[in-house]
C-alpha positions in Angstrom: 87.2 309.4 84.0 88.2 305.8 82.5 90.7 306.1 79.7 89.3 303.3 77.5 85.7 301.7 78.0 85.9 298.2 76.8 82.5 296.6 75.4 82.5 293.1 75.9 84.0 290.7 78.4 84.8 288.2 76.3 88.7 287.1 75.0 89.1 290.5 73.0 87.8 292.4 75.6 89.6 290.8 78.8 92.5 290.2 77.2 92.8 294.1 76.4 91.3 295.2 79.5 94.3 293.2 81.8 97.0 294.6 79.1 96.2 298.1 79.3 95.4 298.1 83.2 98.3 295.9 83.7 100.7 296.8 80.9 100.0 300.3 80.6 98.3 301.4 84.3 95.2 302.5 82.1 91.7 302.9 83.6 89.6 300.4 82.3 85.8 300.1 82.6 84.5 296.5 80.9 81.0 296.1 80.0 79.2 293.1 79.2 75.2 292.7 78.9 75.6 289.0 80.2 75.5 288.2 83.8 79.1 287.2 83.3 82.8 287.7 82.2 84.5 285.3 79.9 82.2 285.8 76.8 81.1 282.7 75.4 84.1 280.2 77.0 82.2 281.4 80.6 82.1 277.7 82.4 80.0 277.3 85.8 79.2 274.1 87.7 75.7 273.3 86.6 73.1 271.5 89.6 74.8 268.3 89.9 78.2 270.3 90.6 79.8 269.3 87.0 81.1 271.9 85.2 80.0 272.4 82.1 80.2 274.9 78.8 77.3 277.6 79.0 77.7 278.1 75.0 79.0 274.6 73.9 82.9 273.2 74.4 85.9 275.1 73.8 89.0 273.5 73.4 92.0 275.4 73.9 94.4 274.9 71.1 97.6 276.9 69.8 100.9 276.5 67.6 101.7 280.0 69.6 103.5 280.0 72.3 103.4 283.8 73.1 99.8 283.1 73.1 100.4 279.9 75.8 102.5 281.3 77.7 100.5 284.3 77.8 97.4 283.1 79.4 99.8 280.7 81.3 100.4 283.8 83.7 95.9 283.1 84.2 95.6 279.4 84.8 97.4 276.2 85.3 96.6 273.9 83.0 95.5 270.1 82.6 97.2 268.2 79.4 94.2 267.6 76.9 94.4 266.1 72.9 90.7 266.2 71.3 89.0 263.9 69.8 86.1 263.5 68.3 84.0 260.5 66.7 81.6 260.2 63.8 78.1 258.4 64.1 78.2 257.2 60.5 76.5 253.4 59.2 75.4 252.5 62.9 79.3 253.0 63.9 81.4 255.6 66.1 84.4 256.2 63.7 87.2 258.9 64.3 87.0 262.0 62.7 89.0 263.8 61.3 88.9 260.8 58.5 92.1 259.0 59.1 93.2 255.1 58.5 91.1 253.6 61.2 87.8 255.6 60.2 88.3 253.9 56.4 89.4 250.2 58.0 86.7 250.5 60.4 83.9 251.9 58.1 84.4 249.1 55.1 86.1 246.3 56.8 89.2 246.8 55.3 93.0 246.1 57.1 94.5 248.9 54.8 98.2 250.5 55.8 99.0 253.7 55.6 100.7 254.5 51.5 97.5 251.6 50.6 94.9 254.2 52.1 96.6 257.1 50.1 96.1 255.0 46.9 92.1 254.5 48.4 91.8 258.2 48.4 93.2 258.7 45.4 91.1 256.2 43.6 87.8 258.0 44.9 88.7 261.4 44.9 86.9 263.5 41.8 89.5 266.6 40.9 88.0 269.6 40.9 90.0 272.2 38.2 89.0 275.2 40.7 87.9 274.5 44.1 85.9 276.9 45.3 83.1 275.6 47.6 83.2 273.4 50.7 81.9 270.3 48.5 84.7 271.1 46.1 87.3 270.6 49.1 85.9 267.7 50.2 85.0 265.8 47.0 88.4 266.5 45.9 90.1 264.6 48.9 88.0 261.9 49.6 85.2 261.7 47.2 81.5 261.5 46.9 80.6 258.4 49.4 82.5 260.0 52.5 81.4 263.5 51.7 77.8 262.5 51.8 78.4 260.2 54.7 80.7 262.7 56.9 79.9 266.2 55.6 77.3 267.4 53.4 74.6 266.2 56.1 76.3 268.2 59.4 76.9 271.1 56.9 73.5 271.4 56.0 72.6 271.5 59.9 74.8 273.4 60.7 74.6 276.1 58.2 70.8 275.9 57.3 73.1 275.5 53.5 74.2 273.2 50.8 78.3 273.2 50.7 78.1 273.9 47.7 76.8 277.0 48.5 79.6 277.4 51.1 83.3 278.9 50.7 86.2 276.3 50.8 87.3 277.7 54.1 84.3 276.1 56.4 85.7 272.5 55.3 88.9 273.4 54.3 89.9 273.8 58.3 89.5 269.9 58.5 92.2 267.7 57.5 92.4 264.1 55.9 94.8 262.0 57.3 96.4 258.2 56.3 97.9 257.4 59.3 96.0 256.6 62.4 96.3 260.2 64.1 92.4 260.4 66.0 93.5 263.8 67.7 91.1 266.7 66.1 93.6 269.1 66.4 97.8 269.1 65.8 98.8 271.9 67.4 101.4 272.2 69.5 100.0 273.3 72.4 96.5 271.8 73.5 94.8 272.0 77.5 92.2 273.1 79.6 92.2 275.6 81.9 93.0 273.3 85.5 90.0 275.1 86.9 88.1 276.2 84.3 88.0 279.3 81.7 85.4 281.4 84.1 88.9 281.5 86.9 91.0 282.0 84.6 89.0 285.3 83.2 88.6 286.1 87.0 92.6 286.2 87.3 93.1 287.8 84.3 91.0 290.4 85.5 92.1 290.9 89.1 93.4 294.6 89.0 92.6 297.5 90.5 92.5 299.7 87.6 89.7 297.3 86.3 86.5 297.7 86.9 83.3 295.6 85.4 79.7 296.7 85.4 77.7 293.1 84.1 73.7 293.3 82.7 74.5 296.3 81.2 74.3 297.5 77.1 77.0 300.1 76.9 74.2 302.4 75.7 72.9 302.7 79.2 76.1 304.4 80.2 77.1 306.7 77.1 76.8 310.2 78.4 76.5 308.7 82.0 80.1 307.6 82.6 82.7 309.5 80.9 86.0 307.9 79.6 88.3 308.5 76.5 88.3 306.0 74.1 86.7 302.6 73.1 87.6 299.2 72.5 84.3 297.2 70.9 84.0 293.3 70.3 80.9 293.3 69.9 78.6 292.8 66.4 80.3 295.7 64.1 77.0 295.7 62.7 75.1 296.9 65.4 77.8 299.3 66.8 76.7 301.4 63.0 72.9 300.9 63.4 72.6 297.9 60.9 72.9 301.1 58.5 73.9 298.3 55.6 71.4 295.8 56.8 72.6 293.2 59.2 75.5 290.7 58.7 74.3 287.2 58.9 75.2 284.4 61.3 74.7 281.4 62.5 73.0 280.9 65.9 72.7 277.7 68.5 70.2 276.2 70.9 71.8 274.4 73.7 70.1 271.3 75.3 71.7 270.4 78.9 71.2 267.2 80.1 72.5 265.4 83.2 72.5 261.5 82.9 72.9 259.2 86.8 75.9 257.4 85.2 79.8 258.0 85.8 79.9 258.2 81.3 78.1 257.9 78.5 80.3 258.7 75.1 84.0 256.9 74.7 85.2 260.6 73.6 84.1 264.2 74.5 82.4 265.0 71.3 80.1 262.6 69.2 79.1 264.4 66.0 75.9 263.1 64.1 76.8 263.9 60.5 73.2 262.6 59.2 71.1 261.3 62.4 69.1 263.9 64.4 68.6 267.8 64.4 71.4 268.3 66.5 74.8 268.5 65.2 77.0 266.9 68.1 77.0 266.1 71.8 79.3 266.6 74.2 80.2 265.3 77.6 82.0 267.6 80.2 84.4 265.5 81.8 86.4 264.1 79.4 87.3 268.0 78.5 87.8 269.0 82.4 88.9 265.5 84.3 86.4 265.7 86.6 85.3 262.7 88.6 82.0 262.5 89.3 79.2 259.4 89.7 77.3 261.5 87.0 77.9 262.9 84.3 76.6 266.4 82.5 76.2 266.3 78.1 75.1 269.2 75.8 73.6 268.9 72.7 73.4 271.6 70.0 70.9 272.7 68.0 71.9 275.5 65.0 69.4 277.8 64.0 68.9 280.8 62.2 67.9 283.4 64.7 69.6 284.0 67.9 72.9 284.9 69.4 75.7 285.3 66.6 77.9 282.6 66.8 79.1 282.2 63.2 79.8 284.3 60.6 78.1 283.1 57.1 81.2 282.5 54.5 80.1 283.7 52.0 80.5 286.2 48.9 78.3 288.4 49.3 78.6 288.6 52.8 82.3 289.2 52.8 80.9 292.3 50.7 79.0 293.8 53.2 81.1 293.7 55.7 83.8 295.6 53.9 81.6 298.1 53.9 81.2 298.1 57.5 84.9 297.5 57.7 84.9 301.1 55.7 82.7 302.8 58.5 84.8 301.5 61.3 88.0 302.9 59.8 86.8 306.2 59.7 86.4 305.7 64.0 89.5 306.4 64.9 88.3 307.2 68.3 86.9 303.1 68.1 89.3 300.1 67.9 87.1 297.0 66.8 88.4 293.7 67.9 87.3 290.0 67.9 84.8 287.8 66.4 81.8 289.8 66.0 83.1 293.2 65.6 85.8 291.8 62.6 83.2 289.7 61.2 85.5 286.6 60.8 85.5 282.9 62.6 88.6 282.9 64.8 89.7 280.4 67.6 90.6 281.9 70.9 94.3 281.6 70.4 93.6 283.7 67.2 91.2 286.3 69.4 94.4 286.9 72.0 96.7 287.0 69.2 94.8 289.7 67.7 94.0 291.5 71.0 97.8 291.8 71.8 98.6 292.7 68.5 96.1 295.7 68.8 97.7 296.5 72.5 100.9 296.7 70.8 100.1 299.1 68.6 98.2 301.4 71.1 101.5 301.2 73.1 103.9 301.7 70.0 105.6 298.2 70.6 106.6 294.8 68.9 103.8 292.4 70.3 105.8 290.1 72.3 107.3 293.0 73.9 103.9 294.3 74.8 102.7 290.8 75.9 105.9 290.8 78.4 105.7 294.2 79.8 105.0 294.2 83.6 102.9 290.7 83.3 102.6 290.2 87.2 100.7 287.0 88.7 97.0 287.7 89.9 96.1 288.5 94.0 94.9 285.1 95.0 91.5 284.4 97.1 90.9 288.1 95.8 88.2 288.4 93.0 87.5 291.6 91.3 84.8 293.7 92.4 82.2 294.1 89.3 81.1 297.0 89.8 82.4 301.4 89.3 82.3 304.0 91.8 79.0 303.9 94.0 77.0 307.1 92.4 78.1 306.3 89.0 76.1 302.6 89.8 73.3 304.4 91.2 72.6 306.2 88.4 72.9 303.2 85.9 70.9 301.2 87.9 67.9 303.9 88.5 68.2 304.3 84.3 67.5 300.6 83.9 64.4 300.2 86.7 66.4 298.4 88.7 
């Protein structure tokens, strides 16, 4: 008998699983339908031994330091600032849009308070903002908005900005000095060896165990436990009895190139050139050294995987209701992306997830994050599988 089966190996899921296992000497059964732990930041070494992204680049970021110090007990890290550049008018500019990305687009030797006055002088007021043009037109006006934004937004979200909530540009900032970093956080790495070990340490305990290639269905009635913890779609876990939430899916295209680099930065975005939004190459985000070098470029679509939640309206709507349904599981605790219908970053994920630990354990969180963290076994890795004739039988159920 497990005390909590936990769907979905991702942050939510791991980050819960090594909590109640660890924190609270829980039995835990995790259950991914992937091959793999670590959700969508899973990282593997690809066939020219560079390690790459399986679902596109995730760059750890935090103004927590619960949260940092947290997964700090996982992984070492390696000291990393983002950035990112624009192909815009034949020319690799910085974005976000600071001083340098307006000097270098129009030739101009602008300073700081003389690039504020530029914005200002371009920027159409909006009396409500309300979509992601109005955000953007606001700041920086019509002329950057078509050549940085409304393009990529259209790609990425198969819609219009102005069809879009404020949020989706709202998240990125405008700045006058000549700040290239994408993010300002206060804490910002990579994982020293990579997310997939750091999941794998985070998950080395023996009141944990994992059962991969498997839909949780498989096992309902088959392995008994007490309660649930489910990061997966919220939609699904109710039958699509509203109709199904809408997202945004990708298509990722690998490529390995016989040269030590390619790009001056880790992520190139291609605001109105291609079908792909951005590409990204490995080793600036890991620090490997290598005589080649790996890139993925990404491709959004309309079917697939979820990987974004729509913003918008109506949406919001629908999932309120299925916010309704899930509230009347106490038996269920839904947790993450997919099953709280809302675009987090992983810091925000593990935030969440301890914040739901501490109040299955009656606890402040940062108590609850404290409690009995001990340092993984090393050159010990978790066995992925439960008790022999419990496998047996889910493995005859699926064919295998």
């Amino acid at each position: 008998m497990f005390d909590y089966m936990i769907v979905g190996a991702g942050f939510a899921g791991s980050v819960l699983a090594e909590r109640l296992a660890r924190g609270s000497g829980k039995q835990v059964l995790l259950v991914d339908r992937r091959p793999h732990i670590g959700g969508n930041a899973y990282d593997h070494y690809d066939d020219a031994g560079i390690l790459v992204h399986k679902y596109g680049p995730h760059i750890f970021h935090t103004n927590s330091r619960e949260v940092f110090e947290y997964l700090s007990g996982f992984t070492k890290w390696r000291p990393y600032e983002h950035r990112v550049r624009a192909s815009v008018d034949g020319q690799l500019v910085p974005i976000p849009i600071n001083l340098d990305t307006i000097n270098q687009l129009y030739g101009l030797k602008l300073n700081s308070m003389e690039v504020e006055s530029f914005f200002a002088s371009v920027a159409e007021p909006r009396e409500s903002v309300r979509t992601s043009e109005d955000v953007v037109v606001s700041r920086v006006g019509r002329e950057l908005y078509e050549k940085f934004f409304r393009g990529y937004t259209r790609k990425q979200w198969g819609l219009d900005p102005s069809q879009l909530d404020a949020m989706v540009t709202a998240r990125v900032p405008v700045r006058t000095n000549r700040d290239d970093r994408y993010f300002s956080d206060t804490y910002q790495a990579m994982p020293l060896k990579g997310y997939t070990r750091m999941f794998e340490n985070m998950l080395d305990h023996d009141n944990i165990k994992i059962l991969l290639n498997t839909d949780y269905h498989e096992i309902e009635g088959v392995i008994p436990y007490e309660r649930m913890i489910f990061t997966g779609p919220v939609d699904e876990f109710f039958d699509f009895r509203y109709g199904r939430l809408p997202y945004r899916s990708l298509e990722f295209q690998f490529e390995t190139i016989n040269q030590e680099w390619v790009q001056p930065v880790a992520v190139v975005n291609y605001p109105n050139q291609h079908l792909y939004t951005r590409s990204t190459e490995f080793k600036h985000l890991t620090g490997q050294e290598h005589a080649k070098t790996s890139l993925v470029y990404e491709y959004p679509k309309a079917e697939g995987d979820p990987y974004y939640p729509v913003p918008r309206p109506e949406n919001a709507e629908l999932y309120k209701r299925y916010q309704t349904l899930a509230e009347e599981r106490p038996d269920v605790h839904f947790v993450g992306r997919l099953a709280t219908y809302k675009y987090y970053n992983m810091d925000q994920v593990v935030a969440q997830a301890l914040s739901v630990y501490a109040r299955i354990v009656g606890q402040k969180r940062a108590e609850a994050t404290r409690a009995t963290l001990i340092a993984p076994r090393k050159d010990r890795r978790q066995q992925r599988v439960v008790l022999t004739e419990t496998q047996a039988v889910v493995l005859e159920r699926k064919g295998a």
